[in-house]
C-alpha positions in Angstrom: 122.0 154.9 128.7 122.8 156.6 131.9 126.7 156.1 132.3 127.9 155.9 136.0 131.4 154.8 136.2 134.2 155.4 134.7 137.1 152.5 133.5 140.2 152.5 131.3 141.0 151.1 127.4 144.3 149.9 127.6 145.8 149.6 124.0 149.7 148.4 123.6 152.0 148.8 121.0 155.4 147.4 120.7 158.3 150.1 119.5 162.3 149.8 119.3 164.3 151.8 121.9 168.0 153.4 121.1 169.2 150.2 121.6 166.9 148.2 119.1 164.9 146.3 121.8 161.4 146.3 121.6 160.0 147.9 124.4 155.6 147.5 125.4 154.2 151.0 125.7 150.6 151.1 127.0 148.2 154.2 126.2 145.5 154.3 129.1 142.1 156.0 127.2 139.4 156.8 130.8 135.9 156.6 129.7 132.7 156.5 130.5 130.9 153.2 131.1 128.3 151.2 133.0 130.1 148.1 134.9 128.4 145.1 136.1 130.4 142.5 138.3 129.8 139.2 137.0 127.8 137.9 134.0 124.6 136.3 132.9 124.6 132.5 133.3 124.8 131.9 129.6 127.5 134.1 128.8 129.2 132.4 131.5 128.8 129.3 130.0 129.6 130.2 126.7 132.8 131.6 128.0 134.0 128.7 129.7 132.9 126.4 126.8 135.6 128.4 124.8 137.9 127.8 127.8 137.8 131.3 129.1 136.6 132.4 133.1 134.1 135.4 132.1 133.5 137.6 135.3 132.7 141.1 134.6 130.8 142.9 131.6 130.8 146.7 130.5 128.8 148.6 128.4 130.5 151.6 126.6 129.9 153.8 123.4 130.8 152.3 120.6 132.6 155.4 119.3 135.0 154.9 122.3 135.8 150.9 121.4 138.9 150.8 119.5 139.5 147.3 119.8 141.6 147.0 122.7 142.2 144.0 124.0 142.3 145.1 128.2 140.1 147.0 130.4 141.2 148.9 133.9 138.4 149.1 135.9 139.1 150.3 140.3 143.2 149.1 139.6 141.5 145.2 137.8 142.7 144.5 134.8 139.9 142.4 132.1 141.1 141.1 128.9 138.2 141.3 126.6 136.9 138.0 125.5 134.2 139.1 123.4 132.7 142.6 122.4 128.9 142.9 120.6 126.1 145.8 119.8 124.3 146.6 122.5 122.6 149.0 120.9 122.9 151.4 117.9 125.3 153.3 119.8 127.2 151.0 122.7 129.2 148.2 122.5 129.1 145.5 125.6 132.7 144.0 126.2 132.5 140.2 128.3 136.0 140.5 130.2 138.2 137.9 132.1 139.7 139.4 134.9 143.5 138.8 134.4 145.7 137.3 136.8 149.0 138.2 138.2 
């Protein structure tokens, strides 16, 4: 696979400041990927079925997937919505974009 764009793993964490309020602290991981805007009509369906809005898809190495739940990709945020094997070595990740 022949990588040509780059996005962001967003992982969060919860922690207690000096005062004992939880506080979110996000850790931005860039890697490489290969983006495609919009998915397959099928995955779109599925996706909606389950009562999400699927509109992007990236592939990544698997090696890089740690289970985070948001994607960055040109300032978008994506929740991931579902991941699978690709391939012996890259995981593809259906996102929803999220909505502010």
């Amino acid at each position: 696979m022949n990588v040509s764009d780059v996005c962001y793993l967003i992982d969060t964490t919860y922690s207690k400041d000096a005062e004992g309020y939880e506080t979110k602290v996000e850790t931005r991981k860039q890697r490489f990927c290969n983006w495609t805007e919009g998915v397959s009509q099928n995955e779109f369906y599925l996706s909606h079925k389950a009562g999400f809005e699927a509109s992007a898809s990236v592939m990544i190495f698997a090696a890089d997937y740690n289970k985070e739940k948001v994607v960055e990709f040109n300032g978008v945020r994506y929740n991931v919505i579902r991941m699978f094997h690709r391939e012996t070595d890259y995981v593809t990740l259906i996102l929803e974009e999220v909505v502010r």
